[in-house]
C-alpha positions in Angstrom: 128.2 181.0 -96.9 125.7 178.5 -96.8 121.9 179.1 -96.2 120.3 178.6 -93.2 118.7 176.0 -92.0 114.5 176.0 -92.2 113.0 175.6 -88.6 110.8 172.3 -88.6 107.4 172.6 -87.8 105.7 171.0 -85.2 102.3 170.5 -85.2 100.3 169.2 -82.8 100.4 165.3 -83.9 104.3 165.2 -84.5 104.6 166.3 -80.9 102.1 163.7 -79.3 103.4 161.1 -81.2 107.3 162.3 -80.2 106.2 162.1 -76.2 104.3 158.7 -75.8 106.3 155.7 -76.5 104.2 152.3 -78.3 103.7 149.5 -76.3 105.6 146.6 -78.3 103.8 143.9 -80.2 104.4 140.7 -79.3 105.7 137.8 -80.9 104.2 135.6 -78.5 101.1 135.3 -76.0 100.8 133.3 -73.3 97.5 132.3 -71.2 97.7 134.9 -68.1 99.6 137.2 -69.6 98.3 141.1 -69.1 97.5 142.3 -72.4 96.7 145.4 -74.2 94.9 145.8 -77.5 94.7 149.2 -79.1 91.6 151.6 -79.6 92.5 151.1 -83.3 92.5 147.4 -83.2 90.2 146.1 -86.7 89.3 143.1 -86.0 87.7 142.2 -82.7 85.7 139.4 -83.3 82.6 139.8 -80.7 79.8 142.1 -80.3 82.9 144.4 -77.8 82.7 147.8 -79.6 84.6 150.1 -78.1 83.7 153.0 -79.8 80.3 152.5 -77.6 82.2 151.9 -74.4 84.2 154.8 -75.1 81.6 157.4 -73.8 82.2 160.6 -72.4 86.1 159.7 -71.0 87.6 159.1 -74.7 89.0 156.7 -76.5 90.6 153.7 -74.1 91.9 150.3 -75.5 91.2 147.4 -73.8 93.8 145.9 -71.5 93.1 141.9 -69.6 94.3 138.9 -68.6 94.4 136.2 -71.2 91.7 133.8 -70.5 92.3 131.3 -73.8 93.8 131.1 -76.6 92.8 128.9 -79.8 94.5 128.0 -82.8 92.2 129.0 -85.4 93.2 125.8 -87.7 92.4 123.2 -85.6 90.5 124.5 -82.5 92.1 123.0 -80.2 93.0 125.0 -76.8 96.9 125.9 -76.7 98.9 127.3 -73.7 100.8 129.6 -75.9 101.1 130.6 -79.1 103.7 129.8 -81.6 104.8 131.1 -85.2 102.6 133.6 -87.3 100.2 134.8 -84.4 97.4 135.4 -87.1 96.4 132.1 -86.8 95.5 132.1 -82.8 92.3 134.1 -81.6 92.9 134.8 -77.9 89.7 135.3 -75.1 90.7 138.4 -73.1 89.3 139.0 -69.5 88.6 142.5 -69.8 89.8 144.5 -66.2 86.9 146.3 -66.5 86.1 143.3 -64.8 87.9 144.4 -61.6 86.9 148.2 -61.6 84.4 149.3 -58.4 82.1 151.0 -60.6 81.4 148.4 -63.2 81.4 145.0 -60.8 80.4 144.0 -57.8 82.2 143.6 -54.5 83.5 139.9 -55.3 85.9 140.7 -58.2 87.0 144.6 -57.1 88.5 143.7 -53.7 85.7 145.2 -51.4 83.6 148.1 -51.6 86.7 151.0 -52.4 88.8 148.2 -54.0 92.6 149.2 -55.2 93.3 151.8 -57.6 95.6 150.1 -59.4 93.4 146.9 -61.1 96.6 145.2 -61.2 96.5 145.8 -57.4 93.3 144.2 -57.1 93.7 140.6 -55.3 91.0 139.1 -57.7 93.1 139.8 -60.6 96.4 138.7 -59.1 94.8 135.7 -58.0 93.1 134.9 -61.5 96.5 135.7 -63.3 97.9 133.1 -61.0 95.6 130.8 -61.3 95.5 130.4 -64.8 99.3 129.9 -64.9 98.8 127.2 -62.4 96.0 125.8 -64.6 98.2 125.8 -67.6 101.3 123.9 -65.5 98.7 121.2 -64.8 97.8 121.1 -68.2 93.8 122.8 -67.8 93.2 124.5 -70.5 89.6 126.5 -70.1 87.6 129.1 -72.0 84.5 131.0 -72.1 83.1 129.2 -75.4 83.9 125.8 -73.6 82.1 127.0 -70.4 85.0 127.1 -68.0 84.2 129.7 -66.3 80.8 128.7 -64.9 83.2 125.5 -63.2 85.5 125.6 -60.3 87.8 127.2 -59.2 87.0 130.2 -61.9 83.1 130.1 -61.0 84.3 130.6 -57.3 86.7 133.4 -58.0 84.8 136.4 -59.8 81.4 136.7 -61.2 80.3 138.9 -64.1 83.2 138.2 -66.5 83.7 140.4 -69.6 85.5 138.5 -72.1 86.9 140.1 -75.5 87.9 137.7 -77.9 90.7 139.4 -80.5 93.2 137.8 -83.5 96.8 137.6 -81.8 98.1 139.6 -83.9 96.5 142.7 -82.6 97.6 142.6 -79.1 100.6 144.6 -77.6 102.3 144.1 -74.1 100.2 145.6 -71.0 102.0 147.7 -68.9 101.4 146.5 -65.7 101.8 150.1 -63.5 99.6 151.9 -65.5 96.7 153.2 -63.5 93.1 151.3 -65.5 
C-alpha cells in the first residue's frame, strides 16, 4: 500500500501569488500605448520615486500613456520600438495626471471627473492625439519641449512625466479602476 500523500502547504505568499495573474511584458511599445510599470521596477531614470508617492495607500506601480520614446544609441525620437527593448527609454504620462485630487479641472474632466482615468475625455483625447501625431510623422517629448507647444499645451496642464528603460514596462489593463 503505498503512503499517503503529504498535504502542501500554503502560505500566505503561494496563495497571493496563485490568485493575481502578471500583466505581460511586452515585446514592443508604441507612442500612446497605456502602459504599466511595476512597483518593483529598478531602473527609473528621473527624480519619480515611488516608494515616496506610495504613502499611506501602499505600494502602486505607475500606469500612462506613452508620451516618447528614444533609442538610447542614437537619440533620435522613434514611433515604436524595435528589437532588444533595453536600448529605448520611453517618457510616460503618468494618469495621476488625470486624477481629481492631484490636477486641476482641465485634465480630470470637470470638477467630479470619471472614475475610471481611462474614462476621462482628456486622456482619451491625448491617447488619440498622439497616435494621430505619430501617423503624421510628429514625434514630441518633454526633454524636447513638446508639451509647452500646440496642440499638447492646449490639452492638459501640469504633466507628470516618468521616464523608464523599455524593458521594464508591462501591458496596462485598460478597465482597471486608477
Amino acid at each position: 500500500m503505498p503512503a499517503p500523500k503529504k498535504a502542501r502547504k500554503s502560505t500566505r505568499k503561494t496563495r497571493r501569488k496563485a490568485g493575481r495573474a502578471r500583466p505581460k511584458r511586452l515585446t514592443a511599445v508604441a507612442v500612446g500605448e497605456a502602459v504599466r510599470i511595476p512597483v518593483e521596477a529598478p531602473n527609473l531614470i528621473t527624480r519619480y520615486d515611488p516608494a515616496r508617492a506610495r504613502g499611506a495607500r501602499g505600494a502602486e506601480a505607475i500606469e500612462g500613456i506613452v508620451l516618447s520614446i528614444r533609442k538610447i544609441a542614437s537619440g533620435q525620437l522613434v514611433a515604436k520600438t524595435t528589437g532588444d527593448l533595453s536600448g529605448f527609454v520611453l517618457e510616460i504620462v503618468h494618469n495621476q495626471t488625470f486624477r481629481p485630487y492631484l490636477s486641476s479641472d482641465k485634465n480630470t474632466g470637470g470638477p467630479r471627473g470619471p472614475e475610471q482615468v481611462t474614462a476621462n475625455p482628456a486622456w482619451m483625447r491625448l491617447r488619440e492625439l498622439l497616435r494621430e501625431m505619430v501617423e503624421s510623422k510628429q514625434l514630441v517629448s518633454a526633454a524636447s519641449e513638446g508639451l509647452s507647444k500646440e496642440p499638447l499645451r492646449s490639452l492638459l496642464d501640469g504633466w507628470r512625466v516618468v521616464k523608464v528603460k523599455a524593458q521594464h514596462v508591462e501591458a496596462a489593463t485598460e478597465s482597471r479602476s486608477v
